[in-house]
C-alpha atoms as an extended CHARMM CRD file, in Angstrom:
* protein
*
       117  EXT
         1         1  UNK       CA            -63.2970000000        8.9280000000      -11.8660000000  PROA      1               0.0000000000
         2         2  UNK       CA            -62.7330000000        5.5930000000      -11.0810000000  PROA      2               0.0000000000
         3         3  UNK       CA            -61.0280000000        4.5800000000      -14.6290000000  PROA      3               0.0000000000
         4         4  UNK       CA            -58.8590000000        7.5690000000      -13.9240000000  PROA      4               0.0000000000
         5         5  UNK       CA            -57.7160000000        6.6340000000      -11.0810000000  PROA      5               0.0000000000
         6         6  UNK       CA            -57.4410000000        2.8020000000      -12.1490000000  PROA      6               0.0000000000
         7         7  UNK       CA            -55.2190000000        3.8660000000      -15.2050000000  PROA      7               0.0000000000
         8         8  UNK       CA            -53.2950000000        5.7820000000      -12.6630000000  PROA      8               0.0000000000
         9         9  UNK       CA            -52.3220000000        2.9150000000      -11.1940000000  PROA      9               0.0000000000
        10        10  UNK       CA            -51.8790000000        0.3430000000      -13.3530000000  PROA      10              0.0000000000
        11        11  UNK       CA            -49.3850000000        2.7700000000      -15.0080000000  PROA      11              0.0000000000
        12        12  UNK       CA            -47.4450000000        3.5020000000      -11.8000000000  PROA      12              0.0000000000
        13        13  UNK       CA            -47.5830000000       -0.0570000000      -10.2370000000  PROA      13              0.0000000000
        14        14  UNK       CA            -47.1990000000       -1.8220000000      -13.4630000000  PROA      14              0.0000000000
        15        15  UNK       CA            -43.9590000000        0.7920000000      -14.1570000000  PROA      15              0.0000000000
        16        16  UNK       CA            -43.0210000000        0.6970000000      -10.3890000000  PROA      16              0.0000000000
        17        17  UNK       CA            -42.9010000000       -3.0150000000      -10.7470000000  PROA      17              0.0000000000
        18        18  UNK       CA            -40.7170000000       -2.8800000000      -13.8630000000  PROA      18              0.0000000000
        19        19  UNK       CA            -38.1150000000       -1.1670000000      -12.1840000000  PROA      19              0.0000000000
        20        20  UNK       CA            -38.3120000000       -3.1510000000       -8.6740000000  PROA      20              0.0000000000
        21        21  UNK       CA            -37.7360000000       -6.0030000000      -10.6520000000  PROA      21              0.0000000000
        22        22  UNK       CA            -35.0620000000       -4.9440000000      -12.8640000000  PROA      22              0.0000000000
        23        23  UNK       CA            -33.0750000000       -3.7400000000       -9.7210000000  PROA      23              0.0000000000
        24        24  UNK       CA            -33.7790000000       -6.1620000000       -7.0430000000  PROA      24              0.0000000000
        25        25  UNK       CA            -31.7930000000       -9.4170000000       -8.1340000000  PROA      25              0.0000000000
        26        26  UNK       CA            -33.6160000000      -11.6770000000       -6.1300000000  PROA      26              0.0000000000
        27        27  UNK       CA            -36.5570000000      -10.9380000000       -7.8850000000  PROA      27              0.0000000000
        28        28  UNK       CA            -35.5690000000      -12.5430000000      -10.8930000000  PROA      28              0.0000000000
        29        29  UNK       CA            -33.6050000000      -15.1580000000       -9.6040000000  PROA      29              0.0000000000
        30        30  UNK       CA            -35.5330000000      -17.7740000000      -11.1390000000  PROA      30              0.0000000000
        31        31  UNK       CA            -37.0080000000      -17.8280000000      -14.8670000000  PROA      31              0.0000000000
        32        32  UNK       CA            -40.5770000000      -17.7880000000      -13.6550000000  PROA      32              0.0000000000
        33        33  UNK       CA            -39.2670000000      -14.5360000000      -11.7620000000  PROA      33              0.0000000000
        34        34  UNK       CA            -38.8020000000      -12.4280000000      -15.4380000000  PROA      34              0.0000000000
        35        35  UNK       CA            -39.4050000000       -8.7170000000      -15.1810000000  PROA      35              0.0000000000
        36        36  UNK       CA            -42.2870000000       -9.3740000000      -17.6280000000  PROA      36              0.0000000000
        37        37  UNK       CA            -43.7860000000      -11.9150000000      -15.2870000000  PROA      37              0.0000000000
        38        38  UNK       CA            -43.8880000000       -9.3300000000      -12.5340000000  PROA      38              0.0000000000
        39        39  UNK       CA            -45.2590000000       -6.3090000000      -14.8110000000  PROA      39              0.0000000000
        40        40  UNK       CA            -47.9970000000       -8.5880000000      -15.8230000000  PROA      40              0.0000000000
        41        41  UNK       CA            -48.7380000000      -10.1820000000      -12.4510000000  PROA      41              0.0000000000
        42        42  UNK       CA            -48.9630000000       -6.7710000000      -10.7960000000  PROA      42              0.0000000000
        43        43  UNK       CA            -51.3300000000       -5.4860000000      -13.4800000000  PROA      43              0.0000000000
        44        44  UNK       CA            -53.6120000000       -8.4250000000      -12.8080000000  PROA      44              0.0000000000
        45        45  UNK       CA            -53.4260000000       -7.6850000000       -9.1720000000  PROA      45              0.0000000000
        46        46  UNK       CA            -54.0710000000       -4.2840000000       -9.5810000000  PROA      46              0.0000000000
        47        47  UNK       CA            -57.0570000000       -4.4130000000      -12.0660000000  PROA      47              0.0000000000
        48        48  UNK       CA            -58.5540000000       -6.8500000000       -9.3750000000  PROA      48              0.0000000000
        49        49  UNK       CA            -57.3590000000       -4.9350000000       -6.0470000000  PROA      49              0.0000000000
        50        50  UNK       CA            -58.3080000000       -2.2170000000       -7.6020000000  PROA      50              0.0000000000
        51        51  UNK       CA            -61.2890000000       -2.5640000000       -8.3520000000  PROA      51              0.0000000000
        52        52  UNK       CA            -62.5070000000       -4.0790000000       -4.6090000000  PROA      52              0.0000000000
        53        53  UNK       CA            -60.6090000000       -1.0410000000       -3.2490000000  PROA      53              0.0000000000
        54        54  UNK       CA            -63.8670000000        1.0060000000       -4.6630000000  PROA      54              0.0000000000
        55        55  UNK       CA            -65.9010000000       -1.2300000000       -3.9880000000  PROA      55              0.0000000000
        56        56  UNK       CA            -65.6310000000       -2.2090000000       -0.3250000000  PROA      56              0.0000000000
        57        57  UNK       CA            -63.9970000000        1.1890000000        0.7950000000  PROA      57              0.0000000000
        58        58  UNK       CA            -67.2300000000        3.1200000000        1.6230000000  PROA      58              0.0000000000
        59        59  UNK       CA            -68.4080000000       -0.6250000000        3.6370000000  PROA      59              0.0000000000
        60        60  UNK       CA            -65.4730000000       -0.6440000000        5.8680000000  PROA      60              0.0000000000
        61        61  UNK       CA            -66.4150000000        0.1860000000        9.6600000000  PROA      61              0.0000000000
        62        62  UNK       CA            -63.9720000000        2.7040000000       10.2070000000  PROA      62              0.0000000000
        63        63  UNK       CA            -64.3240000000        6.4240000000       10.5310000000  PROA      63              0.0000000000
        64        64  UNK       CA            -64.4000000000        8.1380000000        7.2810000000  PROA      64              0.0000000000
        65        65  UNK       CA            -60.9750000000        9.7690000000        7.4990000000  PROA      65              0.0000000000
        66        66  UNK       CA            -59.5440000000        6.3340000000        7.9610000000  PROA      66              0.0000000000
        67        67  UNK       CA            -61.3630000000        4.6790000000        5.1890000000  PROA      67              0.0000000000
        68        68  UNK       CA            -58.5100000000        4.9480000000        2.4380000000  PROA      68              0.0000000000
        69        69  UNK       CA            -55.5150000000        4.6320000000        4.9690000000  PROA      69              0.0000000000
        70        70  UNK       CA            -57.4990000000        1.4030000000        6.2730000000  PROA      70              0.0000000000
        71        71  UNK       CA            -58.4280000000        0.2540000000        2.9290000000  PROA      71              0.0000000000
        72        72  UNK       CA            -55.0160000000        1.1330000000        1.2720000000  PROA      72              0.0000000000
        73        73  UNK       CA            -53.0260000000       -0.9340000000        3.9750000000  PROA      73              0.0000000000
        74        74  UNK       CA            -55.4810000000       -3.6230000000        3.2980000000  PROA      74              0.0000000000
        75        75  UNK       CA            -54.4920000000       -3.2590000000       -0.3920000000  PROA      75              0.0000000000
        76        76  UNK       CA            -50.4920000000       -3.3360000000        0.7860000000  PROA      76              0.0000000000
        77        77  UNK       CA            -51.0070000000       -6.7190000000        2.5620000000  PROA      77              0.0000000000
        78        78  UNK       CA            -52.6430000000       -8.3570000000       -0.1990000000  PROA      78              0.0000000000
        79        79  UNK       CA            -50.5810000000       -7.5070000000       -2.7430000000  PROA      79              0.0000000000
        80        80  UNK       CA            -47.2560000000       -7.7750000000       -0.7960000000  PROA      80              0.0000000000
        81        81  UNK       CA            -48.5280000000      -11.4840000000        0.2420000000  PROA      81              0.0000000000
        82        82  UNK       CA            -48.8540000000      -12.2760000000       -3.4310000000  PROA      82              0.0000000000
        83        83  UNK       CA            -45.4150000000      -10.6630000000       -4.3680000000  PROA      83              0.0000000000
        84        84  UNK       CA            -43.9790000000      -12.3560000000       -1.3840000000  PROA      84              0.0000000000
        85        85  UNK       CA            -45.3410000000      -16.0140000000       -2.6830000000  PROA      85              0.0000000000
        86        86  UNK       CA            -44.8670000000      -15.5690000000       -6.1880000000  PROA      86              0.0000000000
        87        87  UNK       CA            -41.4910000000      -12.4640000000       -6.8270000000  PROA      87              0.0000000000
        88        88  UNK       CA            -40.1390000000      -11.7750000000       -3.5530000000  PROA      88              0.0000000000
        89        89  UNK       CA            -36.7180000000      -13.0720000000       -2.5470000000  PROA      89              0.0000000000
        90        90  UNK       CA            -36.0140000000      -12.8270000000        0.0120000000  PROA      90              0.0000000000
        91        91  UNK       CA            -40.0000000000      -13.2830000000        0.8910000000  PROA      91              0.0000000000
        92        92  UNK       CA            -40.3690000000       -9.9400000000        3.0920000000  PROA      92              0.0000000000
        93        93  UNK       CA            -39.4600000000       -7.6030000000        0.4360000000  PROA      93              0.0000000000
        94        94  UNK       CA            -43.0490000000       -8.3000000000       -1.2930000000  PROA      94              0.0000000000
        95        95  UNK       CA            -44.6300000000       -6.3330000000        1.1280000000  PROA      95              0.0000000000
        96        96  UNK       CA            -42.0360000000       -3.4490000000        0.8610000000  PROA      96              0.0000000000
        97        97  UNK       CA            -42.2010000000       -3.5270000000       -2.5990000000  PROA      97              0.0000000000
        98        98  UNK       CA            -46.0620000000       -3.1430000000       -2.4810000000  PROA      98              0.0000000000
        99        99  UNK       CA            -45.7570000000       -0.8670000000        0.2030000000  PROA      99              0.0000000000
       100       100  UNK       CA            -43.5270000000        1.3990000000       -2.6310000000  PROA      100             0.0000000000
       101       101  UNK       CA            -45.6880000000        1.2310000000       -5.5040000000  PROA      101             0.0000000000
       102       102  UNK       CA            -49.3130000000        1.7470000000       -3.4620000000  PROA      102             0.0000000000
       103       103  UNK       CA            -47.7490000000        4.8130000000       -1.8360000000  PROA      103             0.0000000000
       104       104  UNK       CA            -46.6150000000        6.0160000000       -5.5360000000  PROA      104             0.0000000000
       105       105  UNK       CA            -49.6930000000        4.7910000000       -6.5040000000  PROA      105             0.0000000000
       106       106  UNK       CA            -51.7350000000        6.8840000000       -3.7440000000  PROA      106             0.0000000000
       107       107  UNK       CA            -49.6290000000       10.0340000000       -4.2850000000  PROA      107             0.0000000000
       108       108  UNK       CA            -50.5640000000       10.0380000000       -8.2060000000  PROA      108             0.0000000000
       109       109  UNK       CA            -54.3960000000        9.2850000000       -7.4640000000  PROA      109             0.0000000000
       110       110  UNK       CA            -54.1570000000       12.2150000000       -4.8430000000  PROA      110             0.0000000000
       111       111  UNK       CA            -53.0730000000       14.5750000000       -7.7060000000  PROA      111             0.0000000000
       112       112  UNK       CA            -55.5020000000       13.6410000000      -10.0050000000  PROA      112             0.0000000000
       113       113  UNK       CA            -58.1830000000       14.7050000000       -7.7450000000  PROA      113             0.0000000000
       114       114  UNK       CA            -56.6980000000       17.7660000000       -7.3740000000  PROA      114             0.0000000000
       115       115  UNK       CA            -56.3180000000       18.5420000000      -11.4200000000  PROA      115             0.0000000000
       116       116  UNK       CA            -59.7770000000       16.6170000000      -12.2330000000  PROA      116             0.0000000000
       117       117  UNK       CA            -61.8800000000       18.3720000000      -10.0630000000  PROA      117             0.0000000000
């Protein structure tokens, strides 16, 4: 289940991220800042986010219905720090960005549980 839901979202972030790029000018103000180096850089983030996500997510001391909220928002604040350091301009929009694509990201996963099982 876990690959599913890791293809999932490397296809939605790493898509979401395409377009985010492609519209938000700031984003690839600089060369470094291609929409190519922000596909790739969210796919790396994702395959390792990802895969701590599963990982840590039945460890976190939190009541089980908050586990994936917790652990997604977590996920949002890594990510968007990373966007925010190495895409974002100006710097905030990393974390709405990541907030986007994890909620796209969350909605997808949420279906596939429905159709898988």
């Amino acid at each position: 289940m876990q690959l599913w839901a890791l293809g999932g979202t490397l296809l939605v972030e790493g898509g979401g991220m395409a377009v985010a790029t492609w519209l938000l000018p700031g984003w690839r103000a600089r060369r470094r800042r291609s929409v190519w180096f922000a596909v790739w850089l969210a796919l790396a983030l994702n395959l390792v986010s990802h895969t701590a996500f599963w990982f840590l997510l039945p460890g976190l001391p939190v009541a089980p219905l908050w586990k994936v909220p917790v652990g997604e928002g977590i996920v949002i604040l890594f990510e968007g720090g990373v966007y925010a350091a190495c895409l974002a301009q100006p710097r905030w929009s990393g974390w709405g960005v990541s907030l986007g694509l994890n909620l796209a990201s969350w909605g997808l996963a949420s279906q596939l549980w429905v159709w898988l099982l």
